[in-house]
C-alpha positions as YAML, in Angstrom:
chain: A
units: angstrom
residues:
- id: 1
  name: UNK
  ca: [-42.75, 87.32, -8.60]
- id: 2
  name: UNK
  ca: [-41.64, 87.94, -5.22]
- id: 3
  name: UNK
  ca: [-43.03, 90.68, -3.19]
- id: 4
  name: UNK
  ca: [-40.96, 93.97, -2.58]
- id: 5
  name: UNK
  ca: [-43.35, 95.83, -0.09]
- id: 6
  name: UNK
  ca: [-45.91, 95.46, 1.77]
- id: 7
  name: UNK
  ca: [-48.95, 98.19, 2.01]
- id: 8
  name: UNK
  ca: [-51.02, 98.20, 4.73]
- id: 9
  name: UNK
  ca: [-54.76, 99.78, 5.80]
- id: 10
  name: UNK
  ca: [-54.70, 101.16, 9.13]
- id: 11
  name: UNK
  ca: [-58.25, 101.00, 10.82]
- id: 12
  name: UNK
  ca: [-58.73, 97.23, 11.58]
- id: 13
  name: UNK
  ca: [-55.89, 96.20, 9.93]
- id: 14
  name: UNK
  ca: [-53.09, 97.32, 11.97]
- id: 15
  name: UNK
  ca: [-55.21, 99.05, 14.95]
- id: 16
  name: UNK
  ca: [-58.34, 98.06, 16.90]
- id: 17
  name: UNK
  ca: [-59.99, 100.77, 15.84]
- id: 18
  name: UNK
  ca: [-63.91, 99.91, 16.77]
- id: 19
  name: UNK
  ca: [-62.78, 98.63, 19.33]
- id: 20
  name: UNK
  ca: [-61.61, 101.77, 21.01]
- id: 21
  name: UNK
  ca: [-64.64, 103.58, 19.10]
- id: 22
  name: UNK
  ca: [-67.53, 101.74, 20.65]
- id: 23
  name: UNK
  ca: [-65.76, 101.94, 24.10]
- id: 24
  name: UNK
  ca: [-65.11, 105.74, 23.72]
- id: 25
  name: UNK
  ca: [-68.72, 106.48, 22.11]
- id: 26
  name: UNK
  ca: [-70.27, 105.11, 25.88]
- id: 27
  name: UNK
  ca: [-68.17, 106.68, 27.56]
- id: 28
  name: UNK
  ca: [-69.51, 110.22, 25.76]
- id: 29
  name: UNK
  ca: [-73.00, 109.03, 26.35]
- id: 30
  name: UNK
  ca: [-72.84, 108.51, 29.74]
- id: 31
  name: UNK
  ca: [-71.13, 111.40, 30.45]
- id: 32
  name: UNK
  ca: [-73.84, 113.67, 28.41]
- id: 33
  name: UNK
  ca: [-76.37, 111.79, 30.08]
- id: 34
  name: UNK
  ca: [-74.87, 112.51, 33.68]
- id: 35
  name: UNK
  ca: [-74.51, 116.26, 32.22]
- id: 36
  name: UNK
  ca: [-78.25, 116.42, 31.12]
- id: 37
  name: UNK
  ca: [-79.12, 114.60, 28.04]
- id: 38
  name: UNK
  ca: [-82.51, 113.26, 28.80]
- id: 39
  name: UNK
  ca: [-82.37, 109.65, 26.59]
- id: 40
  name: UNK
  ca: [-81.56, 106.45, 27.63]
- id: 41
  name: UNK
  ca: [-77.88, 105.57, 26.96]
- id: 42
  name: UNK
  ca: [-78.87, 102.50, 24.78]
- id: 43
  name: UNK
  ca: [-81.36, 104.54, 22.49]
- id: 44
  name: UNK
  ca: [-78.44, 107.64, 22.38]
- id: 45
  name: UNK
  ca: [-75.43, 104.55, 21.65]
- id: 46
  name: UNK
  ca: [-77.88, 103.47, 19.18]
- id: 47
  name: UNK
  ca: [-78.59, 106.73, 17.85]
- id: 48
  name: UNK
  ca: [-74.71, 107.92, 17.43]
- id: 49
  name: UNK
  ca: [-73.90, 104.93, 15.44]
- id: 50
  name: UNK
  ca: [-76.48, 105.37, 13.10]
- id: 51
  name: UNK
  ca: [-75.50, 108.88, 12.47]
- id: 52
  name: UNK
  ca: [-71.62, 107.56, 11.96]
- id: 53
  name: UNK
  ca: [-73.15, 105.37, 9.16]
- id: 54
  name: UNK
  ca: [-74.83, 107.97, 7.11]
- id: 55
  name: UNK
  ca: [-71.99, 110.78, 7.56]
- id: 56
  name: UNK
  ca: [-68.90, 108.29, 8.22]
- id: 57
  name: UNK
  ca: [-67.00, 107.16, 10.98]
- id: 58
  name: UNK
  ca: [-64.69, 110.02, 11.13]
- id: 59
  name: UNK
  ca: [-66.73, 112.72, 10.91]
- id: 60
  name: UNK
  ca: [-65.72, 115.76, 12.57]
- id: 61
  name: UNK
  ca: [-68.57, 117.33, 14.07]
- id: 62
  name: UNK
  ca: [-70.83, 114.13, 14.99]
- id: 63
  name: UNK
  ca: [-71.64, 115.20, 18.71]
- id: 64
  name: UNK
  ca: [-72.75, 118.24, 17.32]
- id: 65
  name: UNK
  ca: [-74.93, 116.66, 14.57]
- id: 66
  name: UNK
  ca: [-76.55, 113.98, 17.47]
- id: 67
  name: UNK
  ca: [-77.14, 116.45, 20.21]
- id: 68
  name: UNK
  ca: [-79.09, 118.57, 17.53]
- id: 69
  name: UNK
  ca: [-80.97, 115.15, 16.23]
- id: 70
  name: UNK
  ca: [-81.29, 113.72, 19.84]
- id: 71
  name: UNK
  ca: [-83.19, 117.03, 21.12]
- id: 72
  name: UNK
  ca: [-83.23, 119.99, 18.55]
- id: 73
  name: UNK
  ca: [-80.22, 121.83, 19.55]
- id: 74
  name: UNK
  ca: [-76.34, 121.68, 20.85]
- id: 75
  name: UNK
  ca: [-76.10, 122.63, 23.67]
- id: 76
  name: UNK
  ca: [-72.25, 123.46, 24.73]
- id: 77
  name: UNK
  ca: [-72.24, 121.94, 28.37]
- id: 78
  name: UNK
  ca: [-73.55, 118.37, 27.32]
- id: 79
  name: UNK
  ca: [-71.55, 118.56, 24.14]
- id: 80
  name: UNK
  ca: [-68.35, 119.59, 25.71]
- id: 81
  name: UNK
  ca: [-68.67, 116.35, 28.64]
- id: 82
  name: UNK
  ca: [-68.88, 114.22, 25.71]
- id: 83
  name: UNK
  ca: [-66.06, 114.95, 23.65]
- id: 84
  name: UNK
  ca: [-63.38, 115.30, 26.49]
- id: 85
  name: UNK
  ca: [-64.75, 111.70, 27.86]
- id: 86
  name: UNK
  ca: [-64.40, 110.59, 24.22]
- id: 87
  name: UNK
  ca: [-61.16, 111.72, 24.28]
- id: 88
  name: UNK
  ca: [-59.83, 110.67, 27.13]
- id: 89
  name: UNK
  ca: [-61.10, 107.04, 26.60]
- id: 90
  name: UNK
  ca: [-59.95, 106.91, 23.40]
- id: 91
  name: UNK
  ca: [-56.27, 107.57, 24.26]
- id: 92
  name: UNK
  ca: [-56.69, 104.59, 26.81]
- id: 93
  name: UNK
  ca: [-58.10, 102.18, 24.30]
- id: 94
  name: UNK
  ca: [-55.97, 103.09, 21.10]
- id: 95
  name: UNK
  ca: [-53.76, 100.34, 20.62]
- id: 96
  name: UNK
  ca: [-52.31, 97.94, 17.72]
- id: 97
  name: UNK
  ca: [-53.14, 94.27, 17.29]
- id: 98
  name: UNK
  ca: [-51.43, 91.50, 18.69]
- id: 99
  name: UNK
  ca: [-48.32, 90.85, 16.77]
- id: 100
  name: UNK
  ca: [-48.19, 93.73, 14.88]
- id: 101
  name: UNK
  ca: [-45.35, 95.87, 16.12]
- id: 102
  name: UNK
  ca: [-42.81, 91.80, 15.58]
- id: 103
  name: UNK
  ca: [-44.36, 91.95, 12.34]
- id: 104
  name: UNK
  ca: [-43.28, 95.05, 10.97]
- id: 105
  name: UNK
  ca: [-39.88, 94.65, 12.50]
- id: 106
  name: UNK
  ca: [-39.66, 90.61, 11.03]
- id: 107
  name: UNK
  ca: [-40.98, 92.37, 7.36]
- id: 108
  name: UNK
  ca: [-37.89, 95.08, 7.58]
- id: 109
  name: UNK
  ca: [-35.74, 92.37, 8.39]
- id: 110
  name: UNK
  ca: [-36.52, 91.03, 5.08]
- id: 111
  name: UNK
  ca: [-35.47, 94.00, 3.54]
- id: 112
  name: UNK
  ca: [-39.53, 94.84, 2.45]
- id: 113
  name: UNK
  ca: [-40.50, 98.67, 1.98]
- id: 114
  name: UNK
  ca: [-43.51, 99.18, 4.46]
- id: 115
  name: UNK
  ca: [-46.66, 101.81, 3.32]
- id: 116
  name: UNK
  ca: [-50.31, 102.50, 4.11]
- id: 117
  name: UNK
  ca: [-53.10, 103.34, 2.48]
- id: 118
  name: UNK
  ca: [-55.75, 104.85, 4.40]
- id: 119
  name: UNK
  ca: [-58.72, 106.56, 4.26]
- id: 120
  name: UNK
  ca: [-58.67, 108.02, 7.25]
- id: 121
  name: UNK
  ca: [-57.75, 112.27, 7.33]
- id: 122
  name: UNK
  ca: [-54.59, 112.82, 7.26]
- id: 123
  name: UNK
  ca: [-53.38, 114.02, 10.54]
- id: 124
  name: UNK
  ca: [-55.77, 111.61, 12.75]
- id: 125
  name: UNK
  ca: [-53.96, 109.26, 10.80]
- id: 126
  name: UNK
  ca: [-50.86, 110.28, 11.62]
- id: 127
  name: UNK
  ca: [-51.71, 110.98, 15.25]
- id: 128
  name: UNK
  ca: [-52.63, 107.39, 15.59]
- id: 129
  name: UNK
  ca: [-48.91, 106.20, 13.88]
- id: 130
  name: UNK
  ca: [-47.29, 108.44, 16.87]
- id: 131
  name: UNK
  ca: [-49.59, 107.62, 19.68]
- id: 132
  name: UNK
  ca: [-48.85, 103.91, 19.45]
- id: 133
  name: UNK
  ca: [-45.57, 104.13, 18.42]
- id: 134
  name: UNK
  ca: [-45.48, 102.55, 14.93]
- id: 135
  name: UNK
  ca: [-44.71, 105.99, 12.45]
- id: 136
  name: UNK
  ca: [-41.08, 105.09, 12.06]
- id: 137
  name: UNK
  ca: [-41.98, 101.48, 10.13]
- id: 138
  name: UNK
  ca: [-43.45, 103.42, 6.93]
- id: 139
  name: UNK
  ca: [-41.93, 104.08, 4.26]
- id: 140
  name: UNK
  ca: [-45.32, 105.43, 2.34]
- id: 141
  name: UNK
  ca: [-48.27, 106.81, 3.97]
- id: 142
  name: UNK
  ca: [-50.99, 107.43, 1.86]
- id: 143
  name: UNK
  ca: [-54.45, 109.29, 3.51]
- id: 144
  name: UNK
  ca: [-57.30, 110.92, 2.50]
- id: 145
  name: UNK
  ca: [-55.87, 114.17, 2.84]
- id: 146
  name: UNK
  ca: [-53.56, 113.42, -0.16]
- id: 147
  name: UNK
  ca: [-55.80, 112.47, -2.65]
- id: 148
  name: UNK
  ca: [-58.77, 113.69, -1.81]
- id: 149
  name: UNK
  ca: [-60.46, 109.69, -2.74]
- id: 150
  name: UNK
  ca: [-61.21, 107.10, -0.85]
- id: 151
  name: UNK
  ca: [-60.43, 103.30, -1.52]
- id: 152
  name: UNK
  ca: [-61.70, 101.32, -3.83]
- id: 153
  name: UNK
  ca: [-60.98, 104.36, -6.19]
- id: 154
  name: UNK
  ca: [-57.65, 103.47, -7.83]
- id: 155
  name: UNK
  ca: [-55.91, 106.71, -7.60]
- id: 156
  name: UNK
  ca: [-55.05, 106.25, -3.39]
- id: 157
  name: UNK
  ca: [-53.61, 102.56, -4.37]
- id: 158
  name: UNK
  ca: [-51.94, 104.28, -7.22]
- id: 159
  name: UNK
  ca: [-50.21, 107.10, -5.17]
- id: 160
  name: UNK
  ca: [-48.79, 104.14, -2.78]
- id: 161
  name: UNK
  ca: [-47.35, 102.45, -6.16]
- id: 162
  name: UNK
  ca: [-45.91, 105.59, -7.61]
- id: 163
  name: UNK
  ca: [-44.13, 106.17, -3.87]
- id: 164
  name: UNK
  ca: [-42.24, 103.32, -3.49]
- id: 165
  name: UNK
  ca: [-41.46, 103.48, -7.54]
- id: 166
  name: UNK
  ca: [-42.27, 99.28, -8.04]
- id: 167
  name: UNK
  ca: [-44.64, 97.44, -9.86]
- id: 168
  name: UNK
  ca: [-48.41, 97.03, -8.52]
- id: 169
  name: UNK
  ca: [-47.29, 93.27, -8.54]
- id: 170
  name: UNK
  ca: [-44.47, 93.42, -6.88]
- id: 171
  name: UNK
  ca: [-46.70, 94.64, -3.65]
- id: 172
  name: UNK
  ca: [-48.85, 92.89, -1.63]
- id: 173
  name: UNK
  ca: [-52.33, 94.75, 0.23]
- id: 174
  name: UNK
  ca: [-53.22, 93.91, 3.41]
- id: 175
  name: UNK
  ca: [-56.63, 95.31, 4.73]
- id: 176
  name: UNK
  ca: [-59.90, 94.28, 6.46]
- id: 177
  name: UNK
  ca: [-62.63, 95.52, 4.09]
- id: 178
  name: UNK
  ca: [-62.95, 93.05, 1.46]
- id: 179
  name: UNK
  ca: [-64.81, 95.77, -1.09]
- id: 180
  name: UNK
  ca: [-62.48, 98.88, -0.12]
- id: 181
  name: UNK
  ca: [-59.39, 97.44, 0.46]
- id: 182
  name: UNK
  ca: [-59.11, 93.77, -1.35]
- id: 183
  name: UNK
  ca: [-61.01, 94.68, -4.62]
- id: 184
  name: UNK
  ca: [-59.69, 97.95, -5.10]
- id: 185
  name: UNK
  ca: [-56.51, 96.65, -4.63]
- id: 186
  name: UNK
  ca: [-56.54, 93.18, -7.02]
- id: 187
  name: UNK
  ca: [-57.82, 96.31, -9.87]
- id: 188
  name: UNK
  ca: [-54.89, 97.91, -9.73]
- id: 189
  name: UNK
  ca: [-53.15, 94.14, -10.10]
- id: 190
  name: UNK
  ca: [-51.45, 94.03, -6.25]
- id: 191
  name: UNK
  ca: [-51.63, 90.55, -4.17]
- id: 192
  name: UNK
  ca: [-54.09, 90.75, -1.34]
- id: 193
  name: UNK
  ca: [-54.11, 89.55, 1.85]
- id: 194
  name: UNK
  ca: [-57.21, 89.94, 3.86]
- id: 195
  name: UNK
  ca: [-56.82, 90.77, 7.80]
- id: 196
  name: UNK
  ca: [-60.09, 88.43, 8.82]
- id: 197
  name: UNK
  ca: [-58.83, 89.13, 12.76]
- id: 198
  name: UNK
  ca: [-60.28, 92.71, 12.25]
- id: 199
  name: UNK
  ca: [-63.08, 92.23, 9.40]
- id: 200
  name: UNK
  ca: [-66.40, 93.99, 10.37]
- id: 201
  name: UNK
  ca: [-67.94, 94.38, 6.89]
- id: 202
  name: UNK
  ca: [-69.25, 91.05, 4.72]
- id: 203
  name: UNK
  ca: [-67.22, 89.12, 2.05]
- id: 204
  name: UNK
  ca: [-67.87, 91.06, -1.20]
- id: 205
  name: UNK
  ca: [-66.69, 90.76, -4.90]
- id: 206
  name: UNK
  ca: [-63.62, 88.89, -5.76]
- id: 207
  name: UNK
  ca: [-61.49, 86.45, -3.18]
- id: 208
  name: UNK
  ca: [-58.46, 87.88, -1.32]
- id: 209
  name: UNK
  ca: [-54.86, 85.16, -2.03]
- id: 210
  name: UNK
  ca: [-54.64, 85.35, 1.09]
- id: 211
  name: UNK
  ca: [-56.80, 85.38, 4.51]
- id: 212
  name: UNK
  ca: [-54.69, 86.06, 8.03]
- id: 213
  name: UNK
  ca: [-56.29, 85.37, 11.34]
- id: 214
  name: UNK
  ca: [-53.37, 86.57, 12.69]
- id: 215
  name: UNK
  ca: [-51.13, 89.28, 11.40]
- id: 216
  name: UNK
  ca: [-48.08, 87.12, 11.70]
- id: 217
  name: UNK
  ca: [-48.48, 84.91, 9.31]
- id: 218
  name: UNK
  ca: [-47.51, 87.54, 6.82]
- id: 219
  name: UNK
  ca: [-44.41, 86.64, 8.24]
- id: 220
  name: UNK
  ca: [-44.41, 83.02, 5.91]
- id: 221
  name: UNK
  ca: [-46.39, 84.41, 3.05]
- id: 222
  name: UNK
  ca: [-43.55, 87.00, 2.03]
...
């Protein structure tokens, strides 16, 4: 059956997104470390990151939660240095892949609908769309903040489906997390496509049809 739409994940599938967090995380260290933090910036680096993996990389209060690890308190002045150096690296470093923005325009062209399905909240997601200029592509955008469940449960994938009103099989899933994205995806009875260009987590549970080192060669698979 040929495909009708494309979904997409957003984080690592159509941005570099750990890219522009590790990059943005030293900047915030060194500039609490300049500001007072007594820790070397390797340990603290070290430290953050291992706080992002047991409350999640887009948790809202993190600086907060490793200033109070790191030394037993927040204080305001160190905390405050970090997040506006955070910031302001981040909106440097936000950017989509290579080939992403031809893509999307090539996969229009076909006449395909265009969604994502993120778990990211809902207006950081949307923030990102806008800041790099791709918001107007989507047809179906899909967050956290919608359904309150994060991928592999079925009901984000679902919500996508029930959006653009077609067949799980008539849409094809393109993400970078094979157990999130690709499994939850081939449950629900979609084609998958896995973006291997921005995979960070290990091959897990059943085989994507399709692996991309490049985004564009969705181009010649729909």
């Amino acid at each position: 059956m040929a495909m009708k739409a494309v979904l997409f994940d957003l984080d690592n599938t159509l941005i570099d997104f750990m890219h522009m967090k590790k990059i943005s995380c030293e900047a915030a260290i060194s500039a609490m470390v300049d500001a007072g933090l007594k820790m070397e910036k390797q340990a603290a680096y070290d430290l953050l990151f291992e706080l992002y993996g047991v409350h999640g990389i887009e948790h809202q209060e993190i600086f907060q939660k490793f200033l109070e690890k790191a030394t037993g308190k927040v204080d305001y002045k160190i905390l405050s240095r970090g997040i506006n150096a955070y910031r302001k690296m981040q909106a440097g470093y936000l950017e989509p892949y290579p080939h992403v923005r031809s893509t999307l325009i090539c996969l229009k062209g076909k006449g395909l609908k265009l969604g994502i399905v993120s778990d990211a909240p809902k207006l950081k997601a949307w923030m990102r769309l806008t800041e790099i200029g791709l918001a107007d592509f989507f047809d179906v955008v899909v967050t956290l903040g919608d359904t309150g469940r994060r991928k592999p449960h079925a009901m984000p994938f679902r919500a996508a489906i029930r959006a653009l009103g077609m067949k799980p099989e008539e849409i094809l899933f393109v993400g970078d997390n094979p157990m999130r994205d690709i499994e939850g995806a081939m449950k629900i009875g979609m084609k998958t496509a896995l973006a291997k260009y921005g995979q960070i987590f290990p091959d897990s549970g059943g085989k994507a049809d399709y692996e991309l080192k490049d985004i564009a060669e969705l181009e010649r698979i729909v």
